[in-house]
C-alpha positions as CSV (number, residue, x, y, z in Angstrom):
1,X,0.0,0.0,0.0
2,X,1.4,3.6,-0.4
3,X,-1.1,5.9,1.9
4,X,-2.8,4.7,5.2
5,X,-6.5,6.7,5.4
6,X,-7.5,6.8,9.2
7,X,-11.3,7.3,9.5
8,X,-12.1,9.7,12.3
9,X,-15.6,8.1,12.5
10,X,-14.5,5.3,14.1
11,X,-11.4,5.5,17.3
12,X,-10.1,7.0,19.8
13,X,-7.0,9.6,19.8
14,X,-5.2,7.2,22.0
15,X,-5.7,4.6,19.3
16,X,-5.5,6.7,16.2
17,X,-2.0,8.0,17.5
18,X,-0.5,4.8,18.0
19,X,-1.4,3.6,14.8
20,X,0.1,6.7,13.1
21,X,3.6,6.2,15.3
22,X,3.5,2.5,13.9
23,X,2.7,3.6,10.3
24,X,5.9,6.4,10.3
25,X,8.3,3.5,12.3
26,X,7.2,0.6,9.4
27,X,7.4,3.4,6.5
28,X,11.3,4.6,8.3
29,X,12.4,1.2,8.4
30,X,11.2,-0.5,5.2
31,X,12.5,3.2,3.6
32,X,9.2,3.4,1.7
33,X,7.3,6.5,1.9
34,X,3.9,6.2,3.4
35,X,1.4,8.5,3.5
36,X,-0.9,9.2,6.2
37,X,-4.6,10.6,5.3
38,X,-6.9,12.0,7.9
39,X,-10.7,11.5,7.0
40,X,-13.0,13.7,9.0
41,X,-16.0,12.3,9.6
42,X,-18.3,15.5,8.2
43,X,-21.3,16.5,8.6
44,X,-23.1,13.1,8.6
45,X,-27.3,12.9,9.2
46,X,-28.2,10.3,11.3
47,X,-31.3,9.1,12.9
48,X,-32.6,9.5,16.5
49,X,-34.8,6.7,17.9
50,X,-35.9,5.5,21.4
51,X,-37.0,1.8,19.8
52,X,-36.4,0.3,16.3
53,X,-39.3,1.6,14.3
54,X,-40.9,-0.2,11.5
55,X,-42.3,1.5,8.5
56,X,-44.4,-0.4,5.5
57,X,-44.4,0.9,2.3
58,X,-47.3,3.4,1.6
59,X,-47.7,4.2,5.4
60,X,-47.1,8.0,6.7
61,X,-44.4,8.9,9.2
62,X,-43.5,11.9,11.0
63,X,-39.8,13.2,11.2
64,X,-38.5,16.1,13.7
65,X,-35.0,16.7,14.1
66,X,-33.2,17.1,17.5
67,X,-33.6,21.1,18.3
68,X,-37.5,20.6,18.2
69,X,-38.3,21.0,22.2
70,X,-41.8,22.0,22.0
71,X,-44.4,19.5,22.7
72,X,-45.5,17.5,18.9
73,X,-49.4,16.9,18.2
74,X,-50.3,13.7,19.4
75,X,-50.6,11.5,16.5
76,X,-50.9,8.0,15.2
77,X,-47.8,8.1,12.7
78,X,-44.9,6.6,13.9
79,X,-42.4,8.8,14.3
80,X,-38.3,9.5,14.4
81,X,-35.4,12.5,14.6
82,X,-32.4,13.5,13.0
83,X,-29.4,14.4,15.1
84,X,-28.7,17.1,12.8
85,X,-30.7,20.7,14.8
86,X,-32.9,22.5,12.9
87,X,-32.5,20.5,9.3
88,X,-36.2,20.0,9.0
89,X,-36.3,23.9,7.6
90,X,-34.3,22.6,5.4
91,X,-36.0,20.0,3.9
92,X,-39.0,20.8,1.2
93,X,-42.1,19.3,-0.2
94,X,-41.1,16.4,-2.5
95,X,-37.5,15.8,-1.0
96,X,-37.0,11.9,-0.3
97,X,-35.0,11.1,2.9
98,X,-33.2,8.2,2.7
99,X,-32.2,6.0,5.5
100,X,-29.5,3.4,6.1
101,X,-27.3,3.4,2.6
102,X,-30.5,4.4,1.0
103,X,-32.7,0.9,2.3
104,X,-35.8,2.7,3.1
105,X,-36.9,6.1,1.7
106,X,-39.4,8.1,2.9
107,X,-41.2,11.3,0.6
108,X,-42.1,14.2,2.3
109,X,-45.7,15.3,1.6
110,X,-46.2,17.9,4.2
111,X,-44.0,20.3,6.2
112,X,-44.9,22.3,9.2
113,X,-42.1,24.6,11.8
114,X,-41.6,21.7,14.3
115,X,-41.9,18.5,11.9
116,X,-42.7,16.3,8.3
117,X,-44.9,14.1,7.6
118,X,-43.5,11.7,4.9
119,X,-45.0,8.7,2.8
120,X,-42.9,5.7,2.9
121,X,-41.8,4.6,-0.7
122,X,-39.6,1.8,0.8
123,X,-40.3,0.2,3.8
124,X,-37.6,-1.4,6.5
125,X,-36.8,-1.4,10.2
126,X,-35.4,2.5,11.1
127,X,-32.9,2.0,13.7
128,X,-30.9,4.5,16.0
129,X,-27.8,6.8,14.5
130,X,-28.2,4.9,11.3
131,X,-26.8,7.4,8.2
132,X,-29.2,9.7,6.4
133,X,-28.6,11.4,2.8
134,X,-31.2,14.1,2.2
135,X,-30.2,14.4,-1.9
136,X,-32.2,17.1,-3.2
137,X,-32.8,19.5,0.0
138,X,-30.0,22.5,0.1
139,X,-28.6,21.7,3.5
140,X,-27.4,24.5,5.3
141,X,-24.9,22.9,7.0
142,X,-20.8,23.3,6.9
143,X,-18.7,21.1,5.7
144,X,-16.8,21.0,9.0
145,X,-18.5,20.4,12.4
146,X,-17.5,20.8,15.4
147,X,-16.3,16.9,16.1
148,X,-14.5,17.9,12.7
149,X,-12.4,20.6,14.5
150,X,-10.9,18.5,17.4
151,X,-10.6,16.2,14.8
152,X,-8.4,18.4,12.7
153,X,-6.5,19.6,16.1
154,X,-4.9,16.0,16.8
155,X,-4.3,15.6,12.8
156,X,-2.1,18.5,12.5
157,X,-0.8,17.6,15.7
158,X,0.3,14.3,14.7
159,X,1.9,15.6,11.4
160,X,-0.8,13.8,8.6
161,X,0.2,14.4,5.1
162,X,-3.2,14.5,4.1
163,X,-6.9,15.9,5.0
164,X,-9.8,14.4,3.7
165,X,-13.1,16.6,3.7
166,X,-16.0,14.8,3.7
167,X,-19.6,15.9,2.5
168,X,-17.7,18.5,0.1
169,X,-20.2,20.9,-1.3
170,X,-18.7,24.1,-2.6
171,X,-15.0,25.5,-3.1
172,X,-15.4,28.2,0.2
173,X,-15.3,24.9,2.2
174,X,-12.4,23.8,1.0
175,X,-10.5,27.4,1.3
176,X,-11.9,27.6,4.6
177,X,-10.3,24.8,6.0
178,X,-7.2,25.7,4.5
179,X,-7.3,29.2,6.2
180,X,-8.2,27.1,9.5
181,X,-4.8,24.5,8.8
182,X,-2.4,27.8,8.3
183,X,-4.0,28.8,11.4
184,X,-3.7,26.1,13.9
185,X,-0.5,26.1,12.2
186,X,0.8,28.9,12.3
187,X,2.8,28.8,8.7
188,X,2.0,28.9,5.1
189,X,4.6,25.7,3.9
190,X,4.6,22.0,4.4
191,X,0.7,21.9,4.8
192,X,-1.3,18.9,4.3
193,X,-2.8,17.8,1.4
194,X,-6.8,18.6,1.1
195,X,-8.8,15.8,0.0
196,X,-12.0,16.9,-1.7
197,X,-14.6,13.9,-1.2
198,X,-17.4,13.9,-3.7
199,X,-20.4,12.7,-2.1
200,X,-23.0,14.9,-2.7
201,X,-25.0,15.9,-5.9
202,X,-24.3,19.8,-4.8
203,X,-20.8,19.0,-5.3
204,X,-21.5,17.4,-9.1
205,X,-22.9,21.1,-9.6
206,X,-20.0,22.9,-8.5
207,X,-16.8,20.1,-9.6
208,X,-14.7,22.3,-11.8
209,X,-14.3,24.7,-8.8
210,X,-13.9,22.4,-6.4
211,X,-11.3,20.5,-8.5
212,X,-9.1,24.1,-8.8
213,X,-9.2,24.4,-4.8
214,X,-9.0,21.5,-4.0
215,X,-5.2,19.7,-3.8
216,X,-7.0,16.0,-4.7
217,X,-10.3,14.6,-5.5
218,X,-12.0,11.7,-3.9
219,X,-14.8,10.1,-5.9
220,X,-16.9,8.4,-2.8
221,X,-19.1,6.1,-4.6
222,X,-21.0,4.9,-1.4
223,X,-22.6,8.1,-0.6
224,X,-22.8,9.6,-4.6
225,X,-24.4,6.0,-5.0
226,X,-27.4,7.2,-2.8
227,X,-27.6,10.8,-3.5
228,X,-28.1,10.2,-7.5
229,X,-29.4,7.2,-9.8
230,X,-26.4,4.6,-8.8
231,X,-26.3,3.9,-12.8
232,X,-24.9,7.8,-13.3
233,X,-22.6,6.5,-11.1
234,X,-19.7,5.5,-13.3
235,X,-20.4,8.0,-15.5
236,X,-19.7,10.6,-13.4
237,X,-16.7,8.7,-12.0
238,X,-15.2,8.5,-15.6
239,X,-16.2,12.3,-16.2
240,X,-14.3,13.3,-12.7
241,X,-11.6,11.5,-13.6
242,X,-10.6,13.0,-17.1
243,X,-11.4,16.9,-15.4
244,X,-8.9,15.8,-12.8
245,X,-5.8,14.5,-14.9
246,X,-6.5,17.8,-17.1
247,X,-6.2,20.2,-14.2
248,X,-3.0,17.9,-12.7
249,X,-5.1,16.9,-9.4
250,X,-4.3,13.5,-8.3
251,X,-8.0,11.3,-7.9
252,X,-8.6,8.3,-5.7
253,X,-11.5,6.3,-6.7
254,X,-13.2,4.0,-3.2
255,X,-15.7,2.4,-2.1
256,X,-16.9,-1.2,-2.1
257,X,-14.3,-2.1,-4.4
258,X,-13.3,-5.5,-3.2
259,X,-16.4,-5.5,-1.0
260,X,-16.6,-9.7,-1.0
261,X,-13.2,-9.6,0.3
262,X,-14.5,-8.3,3.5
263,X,-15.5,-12.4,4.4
264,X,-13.7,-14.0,1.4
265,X,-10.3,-14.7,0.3
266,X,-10.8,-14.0,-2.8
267,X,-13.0,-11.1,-5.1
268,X,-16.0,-11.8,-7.4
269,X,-15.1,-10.8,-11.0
270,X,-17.1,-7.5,-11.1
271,X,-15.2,-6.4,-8.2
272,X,-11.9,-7.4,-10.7
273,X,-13.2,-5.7,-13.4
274,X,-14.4,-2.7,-11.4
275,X,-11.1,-1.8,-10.1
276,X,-9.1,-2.8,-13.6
277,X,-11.3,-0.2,-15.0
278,X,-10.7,2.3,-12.3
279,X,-6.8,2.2,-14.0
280,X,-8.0,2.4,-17.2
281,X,-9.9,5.6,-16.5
282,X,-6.8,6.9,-15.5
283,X,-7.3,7.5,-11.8
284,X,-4.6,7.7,-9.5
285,X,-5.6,5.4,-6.8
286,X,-7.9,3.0,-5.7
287,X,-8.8,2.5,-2.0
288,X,-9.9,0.2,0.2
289,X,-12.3,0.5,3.1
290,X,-13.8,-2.4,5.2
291,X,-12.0,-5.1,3.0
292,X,-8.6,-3.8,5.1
293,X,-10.0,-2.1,8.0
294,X,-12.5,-4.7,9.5
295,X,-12.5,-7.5,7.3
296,X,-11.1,-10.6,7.5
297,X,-8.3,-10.6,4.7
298,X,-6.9,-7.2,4.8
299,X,-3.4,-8.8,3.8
300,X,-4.8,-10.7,0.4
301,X,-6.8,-7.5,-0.1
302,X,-4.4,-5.0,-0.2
303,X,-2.4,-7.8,-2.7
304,X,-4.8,-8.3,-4.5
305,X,-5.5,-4.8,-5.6
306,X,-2.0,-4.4,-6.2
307,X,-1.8,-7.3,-8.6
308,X,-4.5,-5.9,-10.5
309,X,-3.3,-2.6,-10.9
310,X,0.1,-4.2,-12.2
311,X,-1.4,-6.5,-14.7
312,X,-4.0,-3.8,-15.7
313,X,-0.8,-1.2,-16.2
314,X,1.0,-3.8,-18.6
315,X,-1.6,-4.0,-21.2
316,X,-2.3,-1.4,-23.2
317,X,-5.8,0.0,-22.2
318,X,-4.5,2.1,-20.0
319,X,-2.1,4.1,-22.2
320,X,-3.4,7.9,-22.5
321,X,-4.6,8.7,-26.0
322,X,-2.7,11.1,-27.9
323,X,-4.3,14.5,-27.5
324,X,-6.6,13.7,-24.5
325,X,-5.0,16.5,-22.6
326,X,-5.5,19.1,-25.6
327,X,-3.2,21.3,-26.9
328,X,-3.7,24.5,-24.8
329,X,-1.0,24.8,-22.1
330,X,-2.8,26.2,-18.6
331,X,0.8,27.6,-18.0
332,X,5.1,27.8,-18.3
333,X,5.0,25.0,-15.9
334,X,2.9,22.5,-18.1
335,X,4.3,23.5,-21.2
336,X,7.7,22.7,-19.8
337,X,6.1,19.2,-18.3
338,X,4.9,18.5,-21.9
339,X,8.4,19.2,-23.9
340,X,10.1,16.4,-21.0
341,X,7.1,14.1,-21.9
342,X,7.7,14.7,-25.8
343,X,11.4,14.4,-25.2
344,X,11.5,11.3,-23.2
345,X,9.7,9.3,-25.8
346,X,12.0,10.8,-28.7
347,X,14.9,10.3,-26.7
348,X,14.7,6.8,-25.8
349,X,14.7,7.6,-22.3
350,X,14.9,5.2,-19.4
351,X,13.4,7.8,-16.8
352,X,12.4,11.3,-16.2
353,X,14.3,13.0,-12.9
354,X,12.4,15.4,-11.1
355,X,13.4,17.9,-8.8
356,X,10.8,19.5,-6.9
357,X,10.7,21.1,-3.5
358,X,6.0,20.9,-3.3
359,X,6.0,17.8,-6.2
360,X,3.8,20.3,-8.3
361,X,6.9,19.8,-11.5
362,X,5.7,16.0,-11.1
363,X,2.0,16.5,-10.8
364,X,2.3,18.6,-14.2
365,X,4.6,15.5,-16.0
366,X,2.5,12.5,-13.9
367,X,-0.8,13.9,-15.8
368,X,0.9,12.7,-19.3
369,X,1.1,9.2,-18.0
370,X,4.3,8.0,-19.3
371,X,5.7,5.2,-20.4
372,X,9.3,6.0,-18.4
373,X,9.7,6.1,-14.5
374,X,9.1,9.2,-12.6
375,X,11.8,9.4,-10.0
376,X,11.4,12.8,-7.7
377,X,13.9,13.9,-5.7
378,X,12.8,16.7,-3.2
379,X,14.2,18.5,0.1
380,X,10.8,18.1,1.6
381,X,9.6,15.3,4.0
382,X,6.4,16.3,3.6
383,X,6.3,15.8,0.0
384,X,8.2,12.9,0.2
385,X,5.0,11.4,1.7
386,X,2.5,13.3,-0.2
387,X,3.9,12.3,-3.3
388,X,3.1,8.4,-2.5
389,X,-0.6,9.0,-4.2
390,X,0.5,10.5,-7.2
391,X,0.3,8.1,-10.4
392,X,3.6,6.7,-11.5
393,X,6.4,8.6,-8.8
394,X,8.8,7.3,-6.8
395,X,10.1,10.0,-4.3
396,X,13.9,10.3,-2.9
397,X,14.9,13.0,-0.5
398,X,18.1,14.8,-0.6
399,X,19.2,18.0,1.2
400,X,19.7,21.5,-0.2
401,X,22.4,21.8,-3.0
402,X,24.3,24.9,-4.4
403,X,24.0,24.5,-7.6
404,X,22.4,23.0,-10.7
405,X,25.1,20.6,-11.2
406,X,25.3,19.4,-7.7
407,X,21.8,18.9,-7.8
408,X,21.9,16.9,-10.7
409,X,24.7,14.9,-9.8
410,X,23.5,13.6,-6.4
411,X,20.2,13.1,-7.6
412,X,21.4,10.4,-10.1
413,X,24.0,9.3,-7.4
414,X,21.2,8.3,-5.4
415,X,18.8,6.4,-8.6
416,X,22.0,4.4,-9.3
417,X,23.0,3.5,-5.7
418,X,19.2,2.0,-5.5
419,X,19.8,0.2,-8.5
420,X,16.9,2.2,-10.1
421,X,18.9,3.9,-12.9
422,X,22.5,2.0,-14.4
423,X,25.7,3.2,-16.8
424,X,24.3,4.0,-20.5
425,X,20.9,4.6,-19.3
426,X,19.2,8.0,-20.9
427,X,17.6,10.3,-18.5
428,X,15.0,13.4,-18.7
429,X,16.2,15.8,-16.2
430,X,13.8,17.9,-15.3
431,X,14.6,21.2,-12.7
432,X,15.0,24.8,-11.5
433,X,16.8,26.8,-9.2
434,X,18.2,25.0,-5.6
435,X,16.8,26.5,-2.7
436,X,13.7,28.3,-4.4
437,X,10.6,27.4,-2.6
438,X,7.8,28.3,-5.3
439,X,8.3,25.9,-8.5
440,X,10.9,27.5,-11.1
441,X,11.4,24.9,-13.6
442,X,14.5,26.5,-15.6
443,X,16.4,23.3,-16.9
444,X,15.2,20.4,-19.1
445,X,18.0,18.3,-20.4
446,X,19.0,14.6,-21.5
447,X,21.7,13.2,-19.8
448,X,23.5,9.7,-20.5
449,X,24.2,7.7,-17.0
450,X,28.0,7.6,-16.8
């Protein structure tokens, strides 16, 4: 695996800390960089109920939500909260709540200050704090709560490389908690990593800004799955996936992909095919959820996916078509990116070197997808780590040099001492200036392995 996602639903900070100190003492000793991704739990509905309730399809129900103290009429419906205050104003006419991963649904046929009454379209047993998606009401509710905070507090605490942002509706929530992380902070450099999760059909609305705020996308199928027609799905997955590698953001795709593997050793042949395609659309990363967290083969999981991705990446479906990524250049950076692309294949080059000091020079040349190794060599720990999700990189650190030369020269000092580069080889070097923090790229060279 390259990147370890903690899910701040689920733990303790006692826990959650000692797993991260195990994570960073495993990655130190196998000298394999590891990243760590903090995934705040959001603004998640969820229902409130004394008993297990049991609705029947065609039956009306009545729903309050938790800040409703005053007394409610006296009524034969059965009835249940949401832990969420005051989201009944929120909620209209015609909206469908959903209940438990979208088992039961209830429409809402009339609205008064202190409750709804609803039809059931889908019957099932409602139980207590069971997750509720609400697709087509405009919630008025922030993308970060106030569990979220504290959250955030012990994740910057413990140094995570990344922050995953759950329930993502708009790009001011994804700038604010960038303002909050320089805060709590206290600096501008060597911040984590936001992970934009795209859950919500609000966010489908609003994608090409939250792509340009956002550091790296997150296609949650689970949650899309129930908040739109589950066969738009993975059409929308394929759709984020293209804006992403255009724009240069890194995209995970998760969610149920080896699902089976949760109680067997091995996956059903959808689940094969599901994350094979996954590489073919070009996405970064796949993840894993309960089939390594709770489930009872995390090892053969995590191997499994691997092996897929490998065999997938040898054939030639997933080779970028020529042209996908147009012809405009967004900027100096990605035209630079595109001339080591062009030049590595006309070259005959073994690998393109990177130097970067943030990783964005190999963000720009990963988005190519080429056929040559992407070795990065940066003066950052923190993009050391953050670079482990990026398609295609392996990332080295080496301390400040003077120069341009020295630069160069130690970086292939250290590709051939790891046996990853050898004498005759041709190389893409691709850098700028030492010791400039924003991204210069001022040299792009081939250079012969002596």
């Amino acid at each position: 695996m390259n990147v370890a996602r903690i899910n701040f639903s689920h733990g303790t900070y006692a826990a959650n800390s000692e797993l991260i100190k195990s994570i960073r003492e495993i990655s130190e000793k196998m000298d394999i960089p590891i990243g760590i991704m903090a995934d705040l739990q959001g603004p998640r509905i969820r229902t409130l109920a004394d008993d297990d309730v049991e609705i029947k399809k065609g039956e009306t129900v009545m729903v309050s939500d938790i800040s409703v103290r005053s007394r409610l009429p006296i009524v034969k419906y059965k009835f249940f909260k949401l832990d969420s205050p005051g989201i009944i104003k929120t909620i209209s006419l015609g909206n469908s709540i959903l209940i438990e991963d979208g088992l039961m649904r209830v429409k809402v046929i009339q609205k008064s200050k202190d409750y709804l009454l609803a039809e059931v379209i889908e019957g099932g047993i409602i139980k207590n704090h069971k997750g509720v998606n609400i697709p087509d009401a405009k919630l008025k509710i922030g993308a970060v709560t106030k569990k979220d905070e504290r959250d955030l507090k012990f994740a910057l605490k413990s140094d995570v490389d990344f922050i995953a942002l759950s329930f993502v509706s708009n790009r001011k929530e994804i700038e604010s908690i960038k303002k909050k992380i320089k805060k709590i902070l206290g600096r501008n450099d060597d911040l984590p990593q936001i992970v934009a999760k795209i859950e919500r059909k609000e966010a489908i609305k609003n994608i090409d800004e939250i792509i340009s705020a956002t550091d790296i996308l997150m296609v949650a199928r689970g949650d899309l799955g129930i908040e739109m027609d589950e066969s738009r799905v993975v059409i929308y997955q394929k759709d984020l996936i293209a804006r992403c590698l255009k724009a240069g953001k890194p995209v995970i795709v998760a969610t149920q992909m080896l699902n089976s593997m949760i109680e067997n050793p091995r996956p059903t042949r959808a689940e094969v095919s599901d994350v094979s395609n996954a590489v073919i659309d070009h996405a970064d990363a796949v993840m894993l959820s309960g089939e390594s967290a709770s489930g009872k083969y995390p090892v053969e999981a995590v191997r499994t996916m691997r092996d897929i991705i490998e065999r997938t990446e040898e054939s030639p479906f997933d080779d970028l078509i020529h042209g996908f990524l147009g012809d405009s250049k967004s900027s100096v950076s990605a035209a630079v990116a595109n001339s080591a692309h062009e030049l590595s294949k006309d070259s005959g080059a073994r690998a393109i070197v990177v130097a970067s000091r943030s990783g964005f020079t190999a963000h720009m040349i990963a988005r190519h997808r080429p056929m040559q190794s992407i070795f990065v060599i940066t003066n950052s720990e923190k993009t050391h780590n953050q670079l482990s999700i990026l398609w295609g990189t392996e990332s080295f650190v080496l301390k400040d040099c003077k120069t341009l030369d020295d630069l160069i020269t130690r970086s292939v000092d250290i590709l051939t001492k790891k046996k990853l580069l050898k004498k005759k080889d041709r190389v893409v070097i691709v850098t700028g200036r030492p010791h400039v923090k924003r991204e210069h790229m001022s040299l792009v060279k081939v250079e012969e392995i002596k």
